[in-house]
C-alpha positions as CSV (number, residue, x, y, z in Angstrom):
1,X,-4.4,67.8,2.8
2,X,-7.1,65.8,4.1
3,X,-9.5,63.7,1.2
4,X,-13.0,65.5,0.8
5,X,-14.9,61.6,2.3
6,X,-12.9,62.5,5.6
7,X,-14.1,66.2,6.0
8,X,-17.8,64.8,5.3
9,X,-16.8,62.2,7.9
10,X,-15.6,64.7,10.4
11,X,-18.8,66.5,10.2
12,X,-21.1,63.9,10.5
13,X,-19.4,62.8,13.7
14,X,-18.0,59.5,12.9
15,X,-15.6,57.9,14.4
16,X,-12.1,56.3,13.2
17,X,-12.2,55.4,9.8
18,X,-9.9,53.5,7.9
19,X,-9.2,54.9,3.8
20,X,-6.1,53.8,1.9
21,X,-4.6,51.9,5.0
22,X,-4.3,54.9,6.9
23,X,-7.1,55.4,10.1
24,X,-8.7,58.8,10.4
25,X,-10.0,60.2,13.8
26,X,-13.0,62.6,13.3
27,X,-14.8,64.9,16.3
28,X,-15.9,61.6,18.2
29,X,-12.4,60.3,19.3
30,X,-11.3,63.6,20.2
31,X,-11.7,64.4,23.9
32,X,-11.4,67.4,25.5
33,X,-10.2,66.4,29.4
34,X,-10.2,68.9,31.9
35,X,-7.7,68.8,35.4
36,X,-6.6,71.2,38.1
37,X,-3.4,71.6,39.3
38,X,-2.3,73.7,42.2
39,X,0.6,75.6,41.0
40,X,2.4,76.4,37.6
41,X,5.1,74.1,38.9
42,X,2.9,71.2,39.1
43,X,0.6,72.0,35.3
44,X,3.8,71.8,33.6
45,X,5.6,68.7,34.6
46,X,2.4,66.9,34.2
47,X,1.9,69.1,31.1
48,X,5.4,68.1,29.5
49,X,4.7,64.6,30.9
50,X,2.0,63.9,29.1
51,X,2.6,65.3,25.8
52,X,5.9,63.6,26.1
53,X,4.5,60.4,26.3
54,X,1.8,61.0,23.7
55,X,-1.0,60.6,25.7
56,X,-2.1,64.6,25.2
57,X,-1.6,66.2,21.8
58,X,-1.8,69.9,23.7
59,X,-2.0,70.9,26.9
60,X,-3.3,74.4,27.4
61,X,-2.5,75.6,31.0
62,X,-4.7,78.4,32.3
63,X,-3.5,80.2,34.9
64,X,-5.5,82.0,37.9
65,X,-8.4,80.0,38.2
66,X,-10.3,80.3,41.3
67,X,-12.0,76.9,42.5
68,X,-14.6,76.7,45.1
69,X,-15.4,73.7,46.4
70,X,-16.3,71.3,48.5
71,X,-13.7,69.0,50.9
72,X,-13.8,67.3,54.0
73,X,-17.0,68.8,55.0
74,X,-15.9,72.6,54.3
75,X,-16.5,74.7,51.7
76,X,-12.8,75.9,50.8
77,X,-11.2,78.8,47.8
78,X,-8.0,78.0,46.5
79,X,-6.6,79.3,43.1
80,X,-5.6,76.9,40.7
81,X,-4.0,76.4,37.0
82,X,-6.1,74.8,34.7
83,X,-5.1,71.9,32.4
84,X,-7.2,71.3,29.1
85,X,-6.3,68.1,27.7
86,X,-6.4,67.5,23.7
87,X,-6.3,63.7,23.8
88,X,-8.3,60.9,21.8
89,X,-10.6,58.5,23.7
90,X,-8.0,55.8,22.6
91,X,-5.5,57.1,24.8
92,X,-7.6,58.1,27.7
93,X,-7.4,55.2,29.9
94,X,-3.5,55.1,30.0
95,X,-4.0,59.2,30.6
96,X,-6.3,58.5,33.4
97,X,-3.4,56.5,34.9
98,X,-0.9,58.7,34.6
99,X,-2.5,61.6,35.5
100,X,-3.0,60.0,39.2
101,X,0.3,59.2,39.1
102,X,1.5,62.1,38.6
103,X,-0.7,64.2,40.3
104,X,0.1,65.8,43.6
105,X,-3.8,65.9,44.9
106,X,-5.7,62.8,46.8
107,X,-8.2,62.8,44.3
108,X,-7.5,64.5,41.1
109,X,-10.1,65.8,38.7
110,X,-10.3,64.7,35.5
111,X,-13.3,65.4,33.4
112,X,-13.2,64.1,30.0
113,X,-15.8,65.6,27.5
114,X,-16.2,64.7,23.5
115,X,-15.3,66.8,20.9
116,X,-18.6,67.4,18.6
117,X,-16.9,69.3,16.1
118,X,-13.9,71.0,14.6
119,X,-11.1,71.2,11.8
120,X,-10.8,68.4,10.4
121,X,-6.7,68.9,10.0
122,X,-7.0,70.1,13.8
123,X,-8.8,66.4,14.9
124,X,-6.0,64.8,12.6
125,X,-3.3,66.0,14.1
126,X,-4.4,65.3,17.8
127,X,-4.8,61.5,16.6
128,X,-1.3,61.5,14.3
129,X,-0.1,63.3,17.9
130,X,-1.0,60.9,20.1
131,X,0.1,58.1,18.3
132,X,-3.6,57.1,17.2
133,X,-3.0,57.0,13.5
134,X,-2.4,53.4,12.4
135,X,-0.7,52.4,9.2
C-alpha cells in the first residue's frame, strides 16, 4: 500500500521522489506512447518484445484501426493494429530504439504523451515494471 505523502505527490504531478530509499514515479514519468503496426503478427512480437525487456509495463494492442494518411505524395487507407505503450520517460529513449529496430515500417510512429493523472498503485507498478524503481 502506497504512503499517504506519495498519493498527494501523485496528484500534484510530481515527479520521482525518493522516501525511505525507495524512488516513487507519480503521473509525470509515466508516458503513454502510441505506435502502429500493420498486422497482429507484427503488434505482438514487438508487443512481447518490449515488455520482455522492460521497456513497456503494458502493451494494449487494438485491433482494426483504419489510418489514413499521407505517403509518398498519395493520400493512402490501410488498417492497422494499434500499440499503446505504458512506459516511463526513463525508459523511453532505449524504447525509441528498439521500437525502430524492431519495427517493420520505414518510419515508424511513435508518439509519446505524459500521463497527467491516475492511480497511484497503477503509476507504481508501471515504474516497479519497467525497472524504474531504485533501491
Amino acid at each position: 500500500m502506497l504512503r499517504p505523502s506519495w498519493r498527494r505527490a501523485s496528484v500534484a504531478g510530481q515527479p520521482c521522489t525518493h522516501r525511505a530509499g525507495t524512488r516513487y514515479c507519480g503521473a509525470m514519468d509515466a508516458l503513454a506512447c502510441f505506435s502502429t503496426c500493420p498486422d497482429a503478427a507484427a503488434a505482438e512480437r514487438i508487443a512481447r518484445t518490449l515488455v520482455e525487456e522492460r521497456l513497456a509495463a503494458c502493451v494494449n494492442l487494438l485491433p482494426q484501426v483504419r489510418s489514413v494518411y499521407r505517403w509518398e505524395g498519395e493520400v493512402a487507407v490501410d488498417d492497422e493494429v494499434l500499440l499503446m505503450i505504458k512506459t516511463t520517460s526513463a525508459r523511453l529513449p532505449a524504447l525509441r530504439t528498439r521500437l525502430q529496430a524492431l519495427h517493420p515500417y520505414d518510419v515508424p510512429e511513435l508518439i509519446a504523451l505524459p500521463v497527467a493523472g491516475g492511480l497511484p498503485a497503477y503509476l507504481q507498478w508501471i515504474a516497479d515494471a519497467t525497472g524504474a524503481r531504485q533501491g
